[in-house]
C-alpha positions in Angstrom: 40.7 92.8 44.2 38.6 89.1 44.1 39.9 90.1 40.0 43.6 89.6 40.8 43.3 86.7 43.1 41.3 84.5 40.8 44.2 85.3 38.0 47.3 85.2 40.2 45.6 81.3 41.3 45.3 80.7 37.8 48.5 81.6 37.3 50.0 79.3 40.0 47.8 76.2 38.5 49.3 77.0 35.0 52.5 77.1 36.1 52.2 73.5 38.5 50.7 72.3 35.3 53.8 73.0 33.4 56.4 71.5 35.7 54.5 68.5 36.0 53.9 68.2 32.0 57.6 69.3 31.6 58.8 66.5 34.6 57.0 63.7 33.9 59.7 61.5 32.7 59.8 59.1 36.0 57.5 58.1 38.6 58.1 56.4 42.1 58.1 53.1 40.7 61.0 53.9 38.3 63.1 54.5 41.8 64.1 57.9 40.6 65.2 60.4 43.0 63.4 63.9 42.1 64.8 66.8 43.9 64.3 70.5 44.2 67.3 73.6 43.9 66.8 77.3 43.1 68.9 77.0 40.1 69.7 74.6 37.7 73.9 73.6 38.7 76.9 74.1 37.2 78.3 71.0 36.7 81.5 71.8 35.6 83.8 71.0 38.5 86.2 73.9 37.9 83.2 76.3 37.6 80.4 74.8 40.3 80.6 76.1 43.7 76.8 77.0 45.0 74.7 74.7 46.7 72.6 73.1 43.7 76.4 72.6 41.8 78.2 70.8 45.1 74.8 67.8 44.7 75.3 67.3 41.0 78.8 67.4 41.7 79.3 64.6 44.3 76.9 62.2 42.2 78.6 62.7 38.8 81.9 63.0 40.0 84.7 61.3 42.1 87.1 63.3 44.5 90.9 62.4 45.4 89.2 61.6 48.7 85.7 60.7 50.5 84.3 61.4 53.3 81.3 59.8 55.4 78.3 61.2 57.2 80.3 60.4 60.7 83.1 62.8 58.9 85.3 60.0 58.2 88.3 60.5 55.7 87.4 57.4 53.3 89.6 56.1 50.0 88.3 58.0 47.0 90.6 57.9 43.9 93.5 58.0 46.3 93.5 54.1 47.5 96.1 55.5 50.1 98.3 58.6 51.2 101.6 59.7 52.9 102.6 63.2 54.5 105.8 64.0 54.2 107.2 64.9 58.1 107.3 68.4 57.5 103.3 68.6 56.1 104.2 69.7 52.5 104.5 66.6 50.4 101.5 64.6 49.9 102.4 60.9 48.2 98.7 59.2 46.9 98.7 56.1 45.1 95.8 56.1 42.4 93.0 52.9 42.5 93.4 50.8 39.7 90.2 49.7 37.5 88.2 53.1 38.2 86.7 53.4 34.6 85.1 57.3 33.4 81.6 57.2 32.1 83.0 57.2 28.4 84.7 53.5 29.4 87.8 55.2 29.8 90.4 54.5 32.4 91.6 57.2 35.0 94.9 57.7 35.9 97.4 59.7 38.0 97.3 61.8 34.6 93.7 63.0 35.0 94.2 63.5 38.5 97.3 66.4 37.4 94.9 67.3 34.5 92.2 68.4 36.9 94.2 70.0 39.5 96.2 72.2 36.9 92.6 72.8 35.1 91.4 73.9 38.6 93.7 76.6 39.7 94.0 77.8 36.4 90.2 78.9 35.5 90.0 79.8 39.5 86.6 79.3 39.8 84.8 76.8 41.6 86.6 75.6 44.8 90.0 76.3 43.6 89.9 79.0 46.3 90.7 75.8 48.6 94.1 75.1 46.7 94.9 78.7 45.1 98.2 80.0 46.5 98.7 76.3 48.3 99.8 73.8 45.4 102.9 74.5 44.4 103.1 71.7 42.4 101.6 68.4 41.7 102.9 65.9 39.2 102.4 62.1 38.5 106.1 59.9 38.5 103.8 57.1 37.2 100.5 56.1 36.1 99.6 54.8 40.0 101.2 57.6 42.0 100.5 61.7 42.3 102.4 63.9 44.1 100.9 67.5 45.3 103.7 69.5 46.9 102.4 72.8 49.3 104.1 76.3 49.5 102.9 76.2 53.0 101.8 73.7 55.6 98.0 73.6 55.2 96.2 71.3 58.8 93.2 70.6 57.2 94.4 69.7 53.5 93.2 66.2 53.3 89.6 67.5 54.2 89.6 70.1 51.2 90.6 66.9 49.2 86.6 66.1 49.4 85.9 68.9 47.2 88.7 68.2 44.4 86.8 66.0 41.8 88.4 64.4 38.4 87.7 65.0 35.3 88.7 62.8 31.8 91.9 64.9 30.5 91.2 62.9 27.1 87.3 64.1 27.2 87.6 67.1 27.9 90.9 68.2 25.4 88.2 66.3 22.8 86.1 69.2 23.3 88.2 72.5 22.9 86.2 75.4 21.9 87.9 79.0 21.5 89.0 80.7 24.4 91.2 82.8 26.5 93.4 79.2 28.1 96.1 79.5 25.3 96.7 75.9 23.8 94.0 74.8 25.9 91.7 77.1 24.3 88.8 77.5 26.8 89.8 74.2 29.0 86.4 72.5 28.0 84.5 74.8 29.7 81.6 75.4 27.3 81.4 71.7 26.9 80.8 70.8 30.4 78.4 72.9 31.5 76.5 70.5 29.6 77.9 67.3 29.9 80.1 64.9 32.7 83.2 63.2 32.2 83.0 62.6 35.3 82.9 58.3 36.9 81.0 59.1 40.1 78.0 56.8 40.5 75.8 58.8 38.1 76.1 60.3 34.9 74.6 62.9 33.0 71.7 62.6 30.1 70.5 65.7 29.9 71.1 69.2 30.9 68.2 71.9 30.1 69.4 75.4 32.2 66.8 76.8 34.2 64.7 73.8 33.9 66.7 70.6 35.2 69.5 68.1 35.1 68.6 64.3 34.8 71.5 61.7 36.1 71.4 57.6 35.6 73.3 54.8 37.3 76.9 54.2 35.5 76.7 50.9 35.7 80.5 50.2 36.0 80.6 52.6 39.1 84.0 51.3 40.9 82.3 51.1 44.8 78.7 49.3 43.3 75.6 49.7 44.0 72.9 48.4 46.8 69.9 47.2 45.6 67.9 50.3 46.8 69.6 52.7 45.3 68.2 55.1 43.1 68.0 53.9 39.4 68.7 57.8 38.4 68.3 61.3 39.5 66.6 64.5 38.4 67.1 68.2 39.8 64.6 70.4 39.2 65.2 74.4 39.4 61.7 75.3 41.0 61.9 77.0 44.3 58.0 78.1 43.9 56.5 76.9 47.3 53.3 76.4 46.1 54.5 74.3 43.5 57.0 72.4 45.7 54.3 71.4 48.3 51.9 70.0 45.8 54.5 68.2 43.6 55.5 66.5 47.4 52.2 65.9 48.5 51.3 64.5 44.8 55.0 62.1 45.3 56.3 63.9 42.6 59.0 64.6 44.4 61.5 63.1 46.7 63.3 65.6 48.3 62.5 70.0 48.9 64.9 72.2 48.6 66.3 73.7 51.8 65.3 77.0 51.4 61.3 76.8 51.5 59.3 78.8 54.3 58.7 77.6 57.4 54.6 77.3 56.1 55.7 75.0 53.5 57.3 72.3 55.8 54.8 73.1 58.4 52.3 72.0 56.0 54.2 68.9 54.5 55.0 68.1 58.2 51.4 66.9 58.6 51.3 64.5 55.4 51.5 60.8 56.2 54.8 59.5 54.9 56.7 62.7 54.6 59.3 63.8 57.2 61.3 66.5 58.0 64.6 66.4 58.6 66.8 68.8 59.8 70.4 69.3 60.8 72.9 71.9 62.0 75.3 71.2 58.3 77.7 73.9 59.5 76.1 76.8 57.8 75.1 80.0 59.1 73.0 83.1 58.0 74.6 86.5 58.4 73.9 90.3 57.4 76.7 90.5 55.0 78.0 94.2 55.7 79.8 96.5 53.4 82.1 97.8 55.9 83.4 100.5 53.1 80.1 102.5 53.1 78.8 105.2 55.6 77.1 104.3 58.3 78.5 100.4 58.2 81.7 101.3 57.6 81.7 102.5 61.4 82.3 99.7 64.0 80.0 101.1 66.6 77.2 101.4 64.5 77.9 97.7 62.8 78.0 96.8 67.2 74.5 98.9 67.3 72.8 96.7 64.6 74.0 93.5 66.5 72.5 94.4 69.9 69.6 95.9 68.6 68.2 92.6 66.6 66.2 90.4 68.5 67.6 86.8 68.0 64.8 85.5 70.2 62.1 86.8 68.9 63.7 85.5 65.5 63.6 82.0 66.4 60.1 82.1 67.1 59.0 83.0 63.2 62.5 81.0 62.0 61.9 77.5 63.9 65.0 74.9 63.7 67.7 77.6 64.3 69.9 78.3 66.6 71.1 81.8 68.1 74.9 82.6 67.3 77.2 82.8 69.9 80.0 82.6 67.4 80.9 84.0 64.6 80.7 80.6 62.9 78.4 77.5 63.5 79.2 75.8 66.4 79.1 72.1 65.3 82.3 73.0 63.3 85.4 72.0 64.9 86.9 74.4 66.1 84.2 77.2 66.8 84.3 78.7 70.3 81.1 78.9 72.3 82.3 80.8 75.5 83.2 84.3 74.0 81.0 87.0 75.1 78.5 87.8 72.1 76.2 89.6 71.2 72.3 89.0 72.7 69.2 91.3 71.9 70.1 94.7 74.0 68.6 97.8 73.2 70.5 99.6 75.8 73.8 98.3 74.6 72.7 99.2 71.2 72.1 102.5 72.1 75.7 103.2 74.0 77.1 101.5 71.1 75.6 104.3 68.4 76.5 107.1 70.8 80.2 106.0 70.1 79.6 106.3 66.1 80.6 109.0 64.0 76.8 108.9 62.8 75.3 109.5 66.3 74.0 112.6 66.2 71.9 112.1 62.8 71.7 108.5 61.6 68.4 108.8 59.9 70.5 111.1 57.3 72.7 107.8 56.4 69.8 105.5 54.9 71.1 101.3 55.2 70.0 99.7 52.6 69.4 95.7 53.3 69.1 93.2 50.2 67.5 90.1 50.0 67.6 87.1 48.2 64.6 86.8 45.6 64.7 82.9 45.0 64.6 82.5 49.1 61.0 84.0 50.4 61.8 83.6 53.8 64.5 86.5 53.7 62.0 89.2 52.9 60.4 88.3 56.9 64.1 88.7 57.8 64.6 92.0 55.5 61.4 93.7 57.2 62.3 92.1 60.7 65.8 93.8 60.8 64.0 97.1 59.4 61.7 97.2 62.8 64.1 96.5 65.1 66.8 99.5 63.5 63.9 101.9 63.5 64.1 101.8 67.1 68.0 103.1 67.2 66.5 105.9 64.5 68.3 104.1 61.5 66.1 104.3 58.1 66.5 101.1 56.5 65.3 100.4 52.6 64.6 96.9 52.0 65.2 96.1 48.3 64.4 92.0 46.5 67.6 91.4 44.6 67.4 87.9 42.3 70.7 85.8 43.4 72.5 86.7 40.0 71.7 90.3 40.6 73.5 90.2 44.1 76.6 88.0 42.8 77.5 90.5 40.3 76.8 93.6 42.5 78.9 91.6 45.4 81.8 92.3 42.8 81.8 96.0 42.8 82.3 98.0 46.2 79.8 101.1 45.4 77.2 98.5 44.1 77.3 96.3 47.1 74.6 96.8 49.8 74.7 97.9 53.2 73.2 94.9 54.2 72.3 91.6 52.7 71.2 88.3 54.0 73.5 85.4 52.7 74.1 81.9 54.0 77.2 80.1 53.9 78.0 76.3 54.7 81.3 75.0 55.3 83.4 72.7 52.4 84.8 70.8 55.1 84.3 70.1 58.7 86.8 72.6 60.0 85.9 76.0 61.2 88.6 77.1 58.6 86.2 76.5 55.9 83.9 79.6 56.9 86.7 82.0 59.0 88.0 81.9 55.5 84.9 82.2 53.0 83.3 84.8 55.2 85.7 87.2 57.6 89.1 86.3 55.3 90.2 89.7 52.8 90.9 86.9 49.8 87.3 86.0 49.8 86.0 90.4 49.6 84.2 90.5 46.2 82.9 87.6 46.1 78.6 87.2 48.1 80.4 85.6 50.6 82.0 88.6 51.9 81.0 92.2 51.2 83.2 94.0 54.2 85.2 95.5 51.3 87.8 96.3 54.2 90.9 94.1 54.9 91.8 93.1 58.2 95.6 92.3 58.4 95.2 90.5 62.2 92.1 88.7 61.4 93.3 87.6 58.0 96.9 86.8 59.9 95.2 84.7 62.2 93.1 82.6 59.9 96.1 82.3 57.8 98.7 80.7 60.9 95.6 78.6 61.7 95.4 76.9 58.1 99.3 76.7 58.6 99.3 74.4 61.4 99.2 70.8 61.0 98.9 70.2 64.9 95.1 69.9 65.5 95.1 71.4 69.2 97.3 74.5 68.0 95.2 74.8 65.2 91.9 75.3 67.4 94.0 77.8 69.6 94.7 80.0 66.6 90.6 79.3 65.1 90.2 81.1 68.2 92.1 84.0 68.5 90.9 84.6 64.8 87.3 84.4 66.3 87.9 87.1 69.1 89.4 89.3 66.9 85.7 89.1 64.5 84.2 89.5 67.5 86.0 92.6 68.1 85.3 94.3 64.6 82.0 92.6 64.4 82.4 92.8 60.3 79.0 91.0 59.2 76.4 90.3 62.0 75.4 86.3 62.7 71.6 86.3 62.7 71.5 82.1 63.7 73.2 79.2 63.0 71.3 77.9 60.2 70.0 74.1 59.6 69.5 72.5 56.7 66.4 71.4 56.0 65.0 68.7 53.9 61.0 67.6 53.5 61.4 64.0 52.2 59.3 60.8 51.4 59.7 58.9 54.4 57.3 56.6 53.3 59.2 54.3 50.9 62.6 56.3 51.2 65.4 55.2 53.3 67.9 57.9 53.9 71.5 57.4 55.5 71.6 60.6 57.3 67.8 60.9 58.8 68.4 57.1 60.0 71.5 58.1 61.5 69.6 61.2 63.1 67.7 59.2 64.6 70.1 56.6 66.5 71.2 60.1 68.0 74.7 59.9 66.0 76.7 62.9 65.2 76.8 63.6 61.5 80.3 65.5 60.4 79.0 69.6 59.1 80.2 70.4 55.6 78.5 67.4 53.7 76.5 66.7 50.4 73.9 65.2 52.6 72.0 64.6 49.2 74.1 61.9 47.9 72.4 59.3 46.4 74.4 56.2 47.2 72.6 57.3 50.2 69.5 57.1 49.6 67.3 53.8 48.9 64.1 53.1 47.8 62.0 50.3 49.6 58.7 48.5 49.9 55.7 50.5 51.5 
């Protein structure tokens, strides 16, 4: 036994070993920002859509429209806007003198360019805009015009997640593919490269290792004199690793999926804080709703009442208990629907109502979690206790994150069970009624049900359709009562994000505002570097 913990240590000190050797190309006094993600991102931005993709993305990039920490629309690319009265035609006029990091200038032409390249590899966000532009065309180098089939309320906030790309770059760098005379759109290319003219630009991509980023010195909005000179994303999640690299200033910024040991630790270092925020993102047992026993809504009931939510908080620290089916500090979530609390009774009643109540143990649940998050194991074996009381068997099985995406894709590979979080794109509780409980989203790890529900996808949908905010939250709600009703996926708690940073010389926009007791918007990048500065000790 002492044999396999001296070489599993040795082990860890080779590999800390490594990522410093491998990393070493900045130190504090080069005022680059050092960050840690699970993955290295994609950073094409018709292709990027997880976590570690949406930081490169808003640093290398520039959308059609900003928005601040105080959830703020702001003037991106689009210098201004007009809405047509009946909510489907949307006038922007382009800023003049934005330059591309190749010196180039962008025009209304890249802004159709990126749009059209968008919906047609439908990856990425262009779930936000599939089905919704109709059209979108540019009368003149200044001016573009994006026409809607439908009314869509919160359009100008999914505008914050539409970034530009250089037309002329990108057709420059046509490999074969399946995009007819656009061969394969540039894809290949920019998975590797920007052509992008967000503050920061790309100078080197190595997957699975990192992505370093530096100033673009001809960035349109400038500079303060903090700022980070560069970037670098690293894609080490190890905690070990993560903690000593902080602790050594190695690092600026964890992740926001370490343990609850690792910030507990890095808690008690002089000059590093912890910051964390309710970023409208929430942790759910993902369901397959298609597959005996979840596939029965008594027994999906039983599994809510029988988890205990309290008890959860207690090893999960910084959460919140749902009492929604989305995070409350999104507009629009409704906080006085009965929900579910820890009952054992209820849970009980509920699986005497099942079609599996008379011999559940024969209908084994199988629960996945998410390798590259450690945490979720604790959450795996929690859930496993607490359905052993209703006489469920329940198999908990490690599943590496590219291992779950592709089986989310296919029904009879898709768990029973697995823990995902989800944040919101924009500040709406649109953004997660439609990634998580919405039938266009099934297939994809954000939503495993495998089952449509016309009422629940019909009430989403006339939500989206209205342009009148106060109708709009009536119709988030009904959408809500009706999850509550079928109880697809089961809220575990409203999830923070959570940050261990270098208080010491950083100063960070969103912890500064945290601390003046300001509301910061949900849905945000909060990693955003013209955000960050660096300053004397």
């Amino acid at each position: 036994m002492m044999k396999k913990v001296i070489f599993r240590t040795m082990l860890i000190g080779l590999f800390v070993g490594m990522i410093f050797t491998g990393y070493a190309w900045a130190t504090v006094d080069d005022r680059i920002v050092r960050f840690t993600a699970s993955n290295t991102p994609n950073i094409d931005p018709a292709q990027g859509h997880d976590r570690a993709s949406q930081i490169a993305l808003v640093n290398l990039y520039d959308s059609l429209i900003f928005q601040d920490y105080l959830g703020n629309l702001k003037n991106g690319v689009a210098e201004s806007w007009t809405v047509s009265d009946d909510g489907l035609k949307y006038t922007f006029k382009i800023r003049d003198g934005i330059l591309f990091h190749n010196g180039d200038k962008l025009t209304a032409d890249d802004v159709v360019f990126s749009m059209k390249r968008l919906l047609t590899i439908k990856r990425g966000f262009s779930y936000l805009f599939e089905g919704l532009v109709k059209d979108i065309s540019n009368p003149s180098n200044d001016t573009v015009v994006i026409t809607l089939s439908e009314p869509f309320g919160p359009f100008l906030s999914t505008l914050t997640r539409f970034y530009i790309v250089n037309k002329k770059q990108v057709l420059e760098h046509l490999q074969d593919g399946n995009y007819g005379e656009f061969k394969d759109y540039g894809t290949n290319w920019l998975i590797n490269n920007d052509a992008g003219s967000g503050p920061y630009k790309v100078v080197e991509m190595a997957h699975n290792q990192h992505l370093r980023a530096v100033k673009f010195p001809e960035y349109w909005k400038g500079f303060s004199s903090g700022n980070p000179e560069g970037f670098e994303l690293l894609a080490v999640s190890e905690p070990v690793s993560v903690r000593t690299m902080m602790m050594r200033r190695q690092l600026e910024f964890t992740d926001e999926y370490q343990p609850v040991e690792t910030y507990k630790s890095l808690e008690k270092v002089k000059g590093i804080d912890i910051f964390a925020i309710s970023n409208g993102k929430m942790l759910y047992l993902s369901l397959n709703n298609a597959k005996a026993p979840t596939d029965d809504v008594h027994f999906r009931k039983a599994l809510s009442y029988a988890i205990d939510y309290e008890a959860l908080l207690q090893i999960f620290p910084w959460r919140k208990q749902p009492k929604a089916p989305i995070a409350l500090s999104l507009i629009g979530a409704v906080s006085d629907l009965p929900y579910y609390d820890y009952d054992l009774e209820k849970a009980k009643e509920e699986l005497s109502l099942s079609k599996y109540a008379d011999n559940p143990d024969q209908f084994p649940v199988e629960i996945a979690w998410v390798a590259d998050v450690p945490d979720r194991e604790k959450l795996a074996l929690a859930f496993q206790t607490y359905f052993d009381k209703l006489g469920v068997n329940v198999e908990v099985v490690k599943v590496p994150w590219a291992k779950f995406v592709d089986q989310a894709s296919r029904l009879e590979d898709t768990p029973h069970g697995t823990t995902i979080s989800e944040s919101s794109h924009y500040s709406e509780a649109g953004s997660l009624l439609r990634a998580i409980y919405h039938s266009e989203s099934i297939g994809t790890y954000t939503n495993t049900s495998w089952v449509k529900y016309p009422d629940i996808d019909e009430a989403i949908d006339k939500a989206l359709k209205e342009t009148d905010l106060n109708e709009r939250l009536k119709l988030y709600r009904k959408a809500q009562e009706l999850i509550v009703q079928y109880q697809p996926h089961i809220p575990i708690f409203e999830e923070p994000e959570v940050h261990a940073y270098q208080s010491g010389y950083l100063t960070w926009e969103p912890a500064e505002l945290q601390k003046q007791e300001k509301t910061i918007a949900p849905g945000l990048d909060l990693l955003y570097m013209l955000g960050v500065q660096f300053r004397e000790e």
